[in-house]
C-alpha positions as CSV (number, residue, x, y, z in Angstrom):
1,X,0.0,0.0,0.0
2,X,1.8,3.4,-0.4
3,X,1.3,6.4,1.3
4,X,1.5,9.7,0.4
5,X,2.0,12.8,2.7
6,X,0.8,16.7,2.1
7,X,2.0,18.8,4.2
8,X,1.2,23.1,5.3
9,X,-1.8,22.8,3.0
10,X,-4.7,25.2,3.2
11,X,-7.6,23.1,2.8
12,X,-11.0,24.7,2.0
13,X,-13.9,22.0,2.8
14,X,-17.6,21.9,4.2
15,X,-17.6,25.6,4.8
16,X,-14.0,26.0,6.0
17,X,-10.6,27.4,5.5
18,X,-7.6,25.7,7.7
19,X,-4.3,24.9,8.0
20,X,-3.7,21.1,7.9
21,X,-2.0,17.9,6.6
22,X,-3.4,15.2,5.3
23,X,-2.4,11.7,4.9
24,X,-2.9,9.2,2.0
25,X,-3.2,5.6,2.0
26,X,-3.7,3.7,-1.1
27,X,-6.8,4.7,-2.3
28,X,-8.6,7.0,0.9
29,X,-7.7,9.8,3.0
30,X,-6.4,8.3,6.3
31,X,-5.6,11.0,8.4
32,X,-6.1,14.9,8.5
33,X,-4.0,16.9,11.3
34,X,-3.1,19.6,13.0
35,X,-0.7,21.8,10.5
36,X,1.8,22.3,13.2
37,X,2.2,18.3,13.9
38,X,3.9,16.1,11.0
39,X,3.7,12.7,13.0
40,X,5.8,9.9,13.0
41,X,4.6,9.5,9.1
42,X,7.5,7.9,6.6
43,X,5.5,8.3,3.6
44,X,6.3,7.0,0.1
45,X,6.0,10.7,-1.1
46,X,6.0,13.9,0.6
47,X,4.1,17.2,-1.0
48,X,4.6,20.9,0.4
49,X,1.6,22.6,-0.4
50,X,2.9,25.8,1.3
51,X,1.1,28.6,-0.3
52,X,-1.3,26.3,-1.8
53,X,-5.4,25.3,-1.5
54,X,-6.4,21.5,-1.0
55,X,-9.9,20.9,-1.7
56,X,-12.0,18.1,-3.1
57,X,-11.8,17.0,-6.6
58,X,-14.7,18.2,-8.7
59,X,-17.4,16.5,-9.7
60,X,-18.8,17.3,-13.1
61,X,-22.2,16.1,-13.4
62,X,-22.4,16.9,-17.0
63,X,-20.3,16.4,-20.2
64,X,-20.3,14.9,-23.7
65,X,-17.1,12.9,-24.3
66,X,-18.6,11.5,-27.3
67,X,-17.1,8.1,-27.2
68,X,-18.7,5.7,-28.7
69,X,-19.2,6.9,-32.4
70,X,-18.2,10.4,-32.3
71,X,-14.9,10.4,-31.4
72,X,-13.1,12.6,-34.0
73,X,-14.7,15.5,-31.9
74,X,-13.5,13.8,-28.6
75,X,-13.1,10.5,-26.6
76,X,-12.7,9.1,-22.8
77,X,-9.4,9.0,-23.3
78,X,-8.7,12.7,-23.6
79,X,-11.6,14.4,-22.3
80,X,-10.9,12.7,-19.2
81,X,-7.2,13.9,-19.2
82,X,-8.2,17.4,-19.9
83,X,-10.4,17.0,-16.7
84,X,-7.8,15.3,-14.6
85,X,-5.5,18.5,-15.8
86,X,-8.2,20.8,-14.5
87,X,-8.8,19.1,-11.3
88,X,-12.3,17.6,-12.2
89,X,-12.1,13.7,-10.7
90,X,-15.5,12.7,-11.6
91,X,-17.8,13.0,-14.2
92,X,-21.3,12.2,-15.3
93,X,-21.3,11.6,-19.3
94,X,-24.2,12.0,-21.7
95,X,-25.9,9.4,-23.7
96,X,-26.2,11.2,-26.7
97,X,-23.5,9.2,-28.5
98,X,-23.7,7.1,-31.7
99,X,-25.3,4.7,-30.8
100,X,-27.8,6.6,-28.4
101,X,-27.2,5.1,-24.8
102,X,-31.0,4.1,-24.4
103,X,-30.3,0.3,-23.7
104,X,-29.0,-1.3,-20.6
105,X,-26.2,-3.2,-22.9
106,X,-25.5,-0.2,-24.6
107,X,-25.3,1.6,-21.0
108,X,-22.8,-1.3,-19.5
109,X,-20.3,-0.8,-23.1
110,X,-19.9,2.9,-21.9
111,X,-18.9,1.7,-18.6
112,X,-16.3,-0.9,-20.0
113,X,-14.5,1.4,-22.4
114,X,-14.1,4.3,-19.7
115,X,-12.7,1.3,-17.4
116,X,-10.0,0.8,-19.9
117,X,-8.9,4.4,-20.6
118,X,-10.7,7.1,-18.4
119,X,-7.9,8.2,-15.8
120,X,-11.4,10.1,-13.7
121,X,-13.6,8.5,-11.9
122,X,-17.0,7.8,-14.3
123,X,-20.9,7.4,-14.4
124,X,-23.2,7.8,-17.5
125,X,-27.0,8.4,-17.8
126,X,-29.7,5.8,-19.2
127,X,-31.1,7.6,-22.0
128,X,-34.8,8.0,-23.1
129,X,-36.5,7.8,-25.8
130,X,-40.3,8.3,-26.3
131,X,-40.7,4.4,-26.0
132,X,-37.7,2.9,-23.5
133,X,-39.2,3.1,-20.7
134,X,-38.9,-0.6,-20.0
135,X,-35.2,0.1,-20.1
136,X,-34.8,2.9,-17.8
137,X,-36.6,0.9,-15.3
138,X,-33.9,-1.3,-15.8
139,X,-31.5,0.8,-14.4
140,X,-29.9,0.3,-11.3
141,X,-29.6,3.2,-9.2
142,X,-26.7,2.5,-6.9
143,X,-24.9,2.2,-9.9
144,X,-26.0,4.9,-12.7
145,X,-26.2,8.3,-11.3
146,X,-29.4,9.4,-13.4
147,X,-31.8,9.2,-16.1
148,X,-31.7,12.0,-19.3
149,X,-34.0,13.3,-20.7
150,X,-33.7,15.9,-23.8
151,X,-37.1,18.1,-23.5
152,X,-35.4,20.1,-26.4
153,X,-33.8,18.0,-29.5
154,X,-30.3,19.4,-29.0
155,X,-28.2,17.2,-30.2
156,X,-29.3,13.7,-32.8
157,X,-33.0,12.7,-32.2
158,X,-33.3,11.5,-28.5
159,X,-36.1,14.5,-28.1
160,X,-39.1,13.2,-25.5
161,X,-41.9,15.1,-26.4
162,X,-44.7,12.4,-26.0
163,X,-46.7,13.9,-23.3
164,X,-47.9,10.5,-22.1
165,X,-44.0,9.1,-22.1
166,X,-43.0,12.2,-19.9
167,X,-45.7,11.6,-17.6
168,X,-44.9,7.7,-17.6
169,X,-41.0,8.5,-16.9
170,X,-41.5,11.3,-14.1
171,X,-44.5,8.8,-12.7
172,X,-42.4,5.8,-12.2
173,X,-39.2,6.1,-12.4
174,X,-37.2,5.9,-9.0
175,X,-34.0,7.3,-10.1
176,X,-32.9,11.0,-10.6
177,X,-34.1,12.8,-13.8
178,X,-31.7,15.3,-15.4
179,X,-33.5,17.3,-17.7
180,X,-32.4,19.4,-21.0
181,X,-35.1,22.0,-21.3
182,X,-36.4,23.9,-24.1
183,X,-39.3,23.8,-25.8
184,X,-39.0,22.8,-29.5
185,X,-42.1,24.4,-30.9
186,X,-41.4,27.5,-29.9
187,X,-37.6,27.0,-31.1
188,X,-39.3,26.0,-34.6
189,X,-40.7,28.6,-35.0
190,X,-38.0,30.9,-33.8
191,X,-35.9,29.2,-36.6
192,X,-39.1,29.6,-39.3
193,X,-38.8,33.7,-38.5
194,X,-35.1,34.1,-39.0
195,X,-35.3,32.3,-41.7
196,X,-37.5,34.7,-43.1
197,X,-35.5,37.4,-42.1
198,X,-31.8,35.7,-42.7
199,X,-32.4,33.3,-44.9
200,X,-29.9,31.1,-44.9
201,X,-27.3,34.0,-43.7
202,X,-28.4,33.8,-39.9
203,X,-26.0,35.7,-37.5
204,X,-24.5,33.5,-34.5
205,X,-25.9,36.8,-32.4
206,X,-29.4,35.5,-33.0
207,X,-28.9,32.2,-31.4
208,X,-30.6,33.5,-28.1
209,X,-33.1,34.8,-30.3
210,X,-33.9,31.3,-32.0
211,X,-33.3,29.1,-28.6
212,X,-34.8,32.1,-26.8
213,X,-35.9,32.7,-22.7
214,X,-39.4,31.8,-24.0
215,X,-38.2,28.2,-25.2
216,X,-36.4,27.7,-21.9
217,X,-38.8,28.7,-19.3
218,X,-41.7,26.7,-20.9
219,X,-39.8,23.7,-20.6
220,X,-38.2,24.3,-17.4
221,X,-41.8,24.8,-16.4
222,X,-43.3,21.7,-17.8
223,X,-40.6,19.4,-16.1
224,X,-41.2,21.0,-12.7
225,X,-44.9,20.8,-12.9
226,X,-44.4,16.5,-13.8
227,X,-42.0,16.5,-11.1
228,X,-43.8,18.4,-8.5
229,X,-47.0,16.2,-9.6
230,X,-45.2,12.9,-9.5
231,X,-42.9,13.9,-6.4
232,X,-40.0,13.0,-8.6
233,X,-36.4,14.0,-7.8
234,X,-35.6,16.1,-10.8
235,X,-32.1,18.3,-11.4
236,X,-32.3,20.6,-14.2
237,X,-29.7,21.2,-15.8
238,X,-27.7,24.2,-17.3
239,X,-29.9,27.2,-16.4
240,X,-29.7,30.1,-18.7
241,X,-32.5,32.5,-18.1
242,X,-33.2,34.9,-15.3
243,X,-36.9,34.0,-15.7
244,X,-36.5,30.3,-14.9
245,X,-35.2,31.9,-11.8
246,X,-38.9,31.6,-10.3
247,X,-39.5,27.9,-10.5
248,X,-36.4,27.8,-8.1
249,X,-36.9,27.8,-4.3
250,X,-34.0,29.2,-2.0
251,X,-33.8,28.2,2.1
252,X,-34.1,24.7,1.8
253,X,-31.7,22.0,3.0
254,X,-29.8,20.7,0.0
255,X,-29.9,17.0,1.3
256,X,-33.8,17.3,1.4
257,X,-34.6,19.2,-1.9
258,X,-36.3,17.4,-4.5
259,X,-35.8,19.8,-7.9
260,X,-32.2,20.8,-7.8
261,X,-30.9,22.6,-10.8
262,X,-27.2,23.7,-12.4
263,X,-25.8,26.4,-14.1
264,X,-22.6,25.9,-16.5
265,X,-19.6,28.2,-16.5
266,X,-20.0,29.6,-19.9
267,X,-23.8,31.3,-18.8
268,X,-21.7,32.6,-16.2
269,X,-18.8,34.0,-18.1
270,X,-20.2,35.1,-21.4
271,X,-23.3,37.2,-22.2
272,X,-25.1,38.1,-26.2
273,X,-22.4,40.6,-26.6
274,X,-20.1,38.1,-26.9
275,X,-21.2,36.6,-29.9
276,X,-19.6,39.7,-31.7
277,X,-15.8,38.5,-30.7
278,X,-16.1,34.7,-30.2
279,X,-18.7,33.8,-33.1
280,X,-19.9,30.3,-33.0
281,X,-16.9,29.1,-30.2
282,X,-19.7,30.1,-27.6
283,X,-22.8,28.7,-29.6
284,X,-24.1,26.4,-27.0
285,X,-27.9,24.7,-26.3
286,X,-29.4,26.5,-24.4
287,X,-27.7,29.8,-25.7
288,X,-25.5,32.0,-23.9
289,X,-28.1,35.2,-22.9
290,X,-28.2,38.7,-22.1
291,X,-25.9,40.6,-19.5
292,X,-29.0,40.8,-16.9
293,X,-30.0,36.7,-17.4
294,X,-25.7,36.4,-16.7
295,X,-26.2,38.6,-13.7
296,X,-29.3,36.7,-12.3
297,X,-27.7,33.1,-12.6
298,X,-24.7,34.3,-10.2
299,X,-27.5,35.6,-7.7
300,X,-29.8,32.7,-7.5
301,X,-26.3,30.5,-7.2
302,X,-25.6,33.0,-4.4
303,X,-28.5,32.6,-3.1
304,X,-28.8,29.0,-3.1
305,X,-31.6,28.0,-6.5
306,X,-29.1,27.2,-8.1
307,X,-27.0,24.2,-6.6
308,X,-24.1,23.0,-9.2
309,X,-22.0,24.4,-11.8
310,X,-20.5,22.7,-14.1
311,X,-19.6,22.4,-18.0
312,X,-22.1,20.6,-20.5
313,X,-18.4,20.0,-21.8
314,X,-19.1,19.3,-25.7
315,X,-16.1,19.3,-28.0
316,X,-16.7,19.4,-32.0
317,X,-13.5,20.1,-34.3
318,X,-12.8,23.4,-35.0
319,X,-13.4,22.9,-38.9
320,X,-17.2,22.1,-37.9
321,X,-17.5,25.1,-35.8
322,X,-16.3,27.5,-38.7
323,X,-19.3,26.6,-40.5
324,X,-22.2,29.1,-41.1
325,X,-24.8,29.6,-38.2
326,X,-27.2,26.5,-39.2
327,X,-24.5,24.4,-39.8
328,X,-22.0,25.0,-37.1
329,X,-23.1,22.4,-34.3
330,X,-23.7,23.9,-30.5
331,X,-21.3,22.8,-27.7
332,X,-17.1,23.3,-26.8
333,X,-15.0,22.2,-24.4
334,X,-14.5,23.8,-21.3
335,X,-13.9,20.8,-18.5
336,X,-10.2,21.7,-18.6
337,X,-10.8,25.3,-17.2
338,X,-14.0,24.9,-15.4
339,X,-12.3,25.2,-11.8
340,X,-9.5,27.9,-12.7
341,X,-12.6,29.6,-14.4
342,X,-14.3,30.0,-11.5
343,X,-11.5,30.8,-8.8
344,X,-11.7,33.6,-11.2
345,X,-15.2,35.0,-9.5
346,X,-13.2,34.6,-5.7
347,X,-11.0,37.0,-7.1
348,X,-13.2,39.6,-8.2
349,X,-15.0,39.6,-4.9
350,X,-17.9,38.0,-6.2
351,X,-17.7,34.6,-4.8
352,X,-16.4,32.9,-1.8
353,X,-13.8,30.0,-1.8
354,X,-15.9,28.2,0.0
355,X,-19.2,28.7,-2.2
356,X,-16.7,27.6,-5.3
357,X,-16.1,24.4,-3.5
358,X,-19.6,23.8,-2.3
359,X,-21.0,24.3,-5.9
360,X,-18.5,22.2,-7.9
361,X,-17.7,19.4,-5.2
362,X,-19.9,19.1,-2.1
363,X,-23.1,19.8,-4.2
364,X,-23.1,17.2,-7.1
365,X,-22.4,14.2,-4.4
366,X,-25.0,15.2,-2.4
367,X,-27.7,15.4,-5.2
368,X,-26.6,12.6,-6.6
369,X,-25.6,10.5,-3.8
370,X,-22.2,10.1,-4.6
371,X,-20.7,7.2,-2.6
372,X,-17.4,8.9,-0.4
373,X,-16.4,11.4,-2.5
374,X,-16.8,15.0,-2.7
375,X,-15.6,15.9,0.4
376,X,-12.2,16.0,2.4
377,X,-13.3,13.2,5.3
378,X,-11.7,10.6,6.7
379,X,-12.0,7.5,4.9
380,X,-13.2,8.9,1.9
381,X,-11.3,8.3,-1.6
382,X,-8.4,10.4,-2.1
383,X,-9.8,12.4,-4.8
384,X,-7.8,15.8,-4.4
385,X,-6.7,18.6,-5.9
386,X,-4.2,21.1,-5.3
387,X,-4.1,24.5,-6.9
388,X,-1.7,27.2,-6.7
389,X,-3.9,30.7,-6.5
390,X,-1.1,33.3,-7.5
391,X,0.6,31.6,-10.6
392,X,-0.8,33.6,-13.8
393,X,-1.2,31.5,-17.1
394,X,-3.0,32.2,-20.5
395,X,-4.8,29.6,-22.2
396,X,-3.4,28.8,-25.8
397,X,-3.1,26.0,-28.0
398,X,0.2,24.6,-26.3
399,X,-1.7,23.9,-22.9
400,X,-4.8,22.1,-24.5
401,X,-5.5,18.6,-23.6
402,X,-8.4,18.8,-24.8
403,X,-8.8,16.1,-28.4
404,X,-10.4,18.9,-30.5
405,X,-7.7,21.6,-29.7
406,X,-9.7,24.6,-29.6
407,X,-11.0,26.4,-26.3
408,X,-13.5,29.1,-26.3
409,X,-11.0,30.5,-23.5
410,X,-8.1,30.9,-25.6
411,X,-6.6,34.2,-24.3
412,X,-8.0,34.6,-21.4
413,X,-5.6,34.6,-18.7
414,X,-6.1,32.6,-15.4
415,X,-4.3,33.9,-11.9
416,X,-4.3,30.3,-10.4
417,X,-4.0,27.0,-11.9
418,X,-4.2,23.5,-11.2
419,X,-0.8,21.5,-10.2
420,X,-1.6,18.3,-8.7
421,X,-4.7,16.1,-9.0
422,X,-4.8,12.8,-7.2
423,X,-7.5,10.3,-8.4
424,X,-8.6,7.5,-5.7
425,X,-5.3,8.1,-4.2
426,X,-3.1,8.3,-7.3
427,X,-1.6,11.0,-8.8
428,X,-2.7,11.4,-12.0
429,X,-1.7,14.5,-12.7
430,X,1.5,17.0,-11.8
431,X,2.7,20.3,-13.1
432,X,1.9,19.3,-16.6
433,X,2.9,15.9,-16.4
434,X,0.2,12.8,-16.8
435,X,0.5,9.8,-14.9
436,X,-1.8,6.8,-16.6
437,X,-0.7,3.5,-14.6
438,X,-4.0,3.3,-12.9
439,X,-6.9,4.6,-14.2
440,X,-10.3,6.1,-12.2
441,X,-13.3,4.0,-10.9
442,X,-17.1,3.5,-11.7
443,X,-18.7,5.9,-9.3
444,X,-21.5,4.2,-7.1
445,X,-24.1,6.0,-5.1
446,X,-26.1,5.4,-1.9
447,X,-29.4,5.1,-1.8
C-alpha cells in the first residue's frame, strides 16, 4: 500500500478554511491533522503545499465525451485527461452518443470502455426515448447516477416530447431525472422567423433569439410541474435565463430538496455581446443570454436556487464550428478550465472560496448520492486537488488537452492553476505531467 503525505496545506472543505495535513493511504484519505504536527509518518511521497489550496476533486455532473461513435470530436481518453489537468475527478457523461445510450447493454459498453482508458472517476445516464421506458426501469440506481432526458432536441433525435412518455417517466421512475429543457415548438418557429429574415445568412448573435428565454422557461416549467405532480427528484440542468429563476426555491436544506438545478460556466462568463468577438466558439444549447439573465444566474447560485455548476463539456472540431450559423453544431470544451474559471469570481470579490467548492464538489455528491467522494473526510477516496492561487497562465493551444484543440477561452488569462490532482489516491496529474498507470473507478451511489 503506499502512502502519500501533504503537508502546510490550506484546505477549503464543508464551509471551512484551515491549515492542515493530510495523509494518503492507497486509495482513501487516512488521516487529516493539526498543521503544526507532522507525525511519526515515513510516507512513500511527501508534497509541500505551502502557499497552496487543498480541496476536493470536482465532480462534473455533465459532459459529452462522445465516445462511442463520435470520437473525432472527442473520446474518454482525452476528455478525461483534460479534466484530470483541471482538477475535475469525476464525471457524469451524456448518452447522446452514436449509438444513443438508451439500452441497458448499450449503457454497460460505456462503462467498459471508460474502465480501460478514463484516468477520472466515471458514471453515464440511461437515456430516453419516447418508447424505452422498459429500459430505464432497468437501471440500477446504486450504480448509474441518473436518467436524461432531452425536453429540447439538441443534439441527434433522442427529443421526448410524447406527453404520455413524460408523464410515464417522471410517474415511475425511482432514479434522478436530469432534464435538458427547451421547448421545441417554440424554437421551430424561432428558426421559421429568422429564416424569413436571414435566410440562410443567420448571424451567430441571434442564437438567443432562435433558442430564446421563452423556449427555456416553458420547458423548465413543464418538467417542474411533472415532477412536483409525481414527487419525482428532478435536477435541471444548465440554467440560462433569469426568468427560470422563479420555478427555483431558496432556504431549503440541500440534502432534502427534491428539484435541484445547475448552471454551467460559460452562462456565467459570457453574455449576447459576446457573440460579436467569439462567433460560433460560444454557440451552445441553451444559448448563452443577455448581460441581466448572466447577472441573475450568479445571484440565485448566491442565493442558493441554483445548486451545481458545471460544463455541459461538448467538443466538435474546429473545422465544424467554422461553418455558417445552421450548420455550425452547438457545444465546446470547457472541462479543462471549469475550476480555474471559477477561482476567477473569488478573485473579483464575487464569490467565496468556499461557495466555489460547495458548488462544484460538495453539491453534485450530495444530489446525486455520490458514494465517499466530494468531500475531504476521513475514509473517503483520495480524490484531491491542489491549486496554486497566484501563478498567472494564458490559455493557448500549447496547454490544451483537450482532443479537438480549440477552447472558447483561448486568451483569457487565469491567476491560479491546477498542479496536482490525485485520483482514488493516485496522482494522475503533476505540473503538466500525466501519470496513466492506474486509471479512475465507476462511481457508485447510496441510496
Amino acid at each position: 500500500m503506499s502512502t502519500t503525505l501533504i503537508t502546510h496545506a490550506s484546505i477549503i472543505n464543508e464551509g471551512k478554511q484551515f491549515k492542515a495535513n493530510l495523509l494518503i493511504r492507497d486509495e482513501r484519505i487516512e488521516k487529516i491533522f493539526p498543521d503544526s504536527s507532522e507525525g511519526s509518518f515515513k510516507p512513500d511521497m511527501t508534497i509541500d503545499a505551502g502557499g497552496s489550496y487543498l480541496i476536493p476533486g470536482v465532480i462534473d455532473d455533465q459532459v459529452h465525451f462522445r465516445e462511442p461513435g463520435l470520437t473525432h470530436k472527442g473520446d474518454l481518453y482525452h476528455e478525461s485527461r483534460a479534466a484530470v489537468a483541471g482538477g475535475v475527478t469525476s464525471y457524469m457523461e451524456m448518452p447522446n452518443t452514436s449509438p444513443q445510450t438508451t439500452t441497458q447493454q448499450l449503457l454497460e459498453d460505456k462503462f467498459n470502455l471508460a474502465s480501460k482508458v478514463s484516468l477520472a472517476n466515471y458514471s453515464f445516464y440511461m437515456g430516453a426515448t419516447n418508447d424505452n421506458l422498459d429500459e430505464l426501469l432497468k437501471t440500477d440506481p446504486s450504480r448509474v447516477c441518473g436518467i436524461k432526458i432531452f425536453m429540447g432536441s439538441s443534439t441527434g433525435n433522442m427529443l421526448v416530447d410524447n406527453p404520455d412518455s413524460l408523464k410515464s417517466i417522471f410517474s415511475r421512475s425511482p432514479m434522478l431525472i436530469a432534464v435538458h429543457c427547451e421547448d421545441e415548438s417554440t424554437i421551430r418557429n424561432n428558426v421559421m422567423q429568422a429564416r424569413e429574415r436571414f435566410a440562410d445568412d443567420v448571424p451567430v448573435y441571434f442564437h438567443p433569439v432562435i433558442r430564446s428565454a421563452e423556449a427555456c422557461f416553458r420547458s423548465s416549467k413543464l418538467a417542474v410541474s411533472l415532477a412536483e405532480q409525481y414527487n419525482t427528484r428532478l435536477h435541471i440542468l444548465h440554467l440560462s435565463t433569469a426568468a427560470e429563476m422563479s420555478l427555483l426555491k431558496s432556504g431549503i436544506p440541500l440534502s432534502e430538496k427534491r428539484i435541484t438545478a445547475e448552471v454551467c460556466v460559460h452562462h456565467l462568463l459570457f453574455d449576447d455581446r459576446d457573440y460579436f468577438t467569439r462567433g460560433n466558439l460560444i454557440k451552445w444549447n441553451p444559448a448563452i443570454k443577455s448581460a441581466a439573465d448572466k447577472d441573475a444566474l450568479l445571484h440565485a447560485l448566491i442565493e442558493g436556487k441554483i445548486d451545481v455548476v458545471a460544463t455541459d463539456h461538448a467538443p466538435h472540431t474546429l473545422e465544424e464550428k467554422q461553418n455558417t450559423y445552421f450548420k455550425a453544431p452547438s457545444g465546446g470544451p470547457l472541462v479543462q478550465h471549469s475550476l480555474t474559471a471559477m477561482l476567477e469570481f473569488y478573485k473579483k470579490g464575487l464569490l467565496s472560496l468556499e461557495m466555489i467548492i460547495e458548488k462544484m464538489c460538495h453539491a453534485p455528491a450530495t444530489i446525486f448520492n455520490v458514494s465517499e467522494r466530494g468531500f475531504i473526510r476521513e475514509g473517503y477516496y483520495a480524490d484531491l486537488v491542489l491549486v496554486n492561487p497566484d501563478n498567472p497562465w494564458t490559455v493557448s493551444t500549447n496547454n490544451l488537452h483537450y482532443k479537438c484543440q480549440w477552447s472558447p477561452l483561448i486568451g483569457m488569462q487565469f491567476s491560479n492553476q491546477v498542479t496536482h490532482t490525485f485520483v482514488n489516491g493516485h496522482l494522475a496529474y503533476c505540473k503538466g505531467e500525466f501519470f496513466e498507470e492506474k486509471k479512475g473507478q465507476r462511481l457508485t451511489f447510496s441510496m
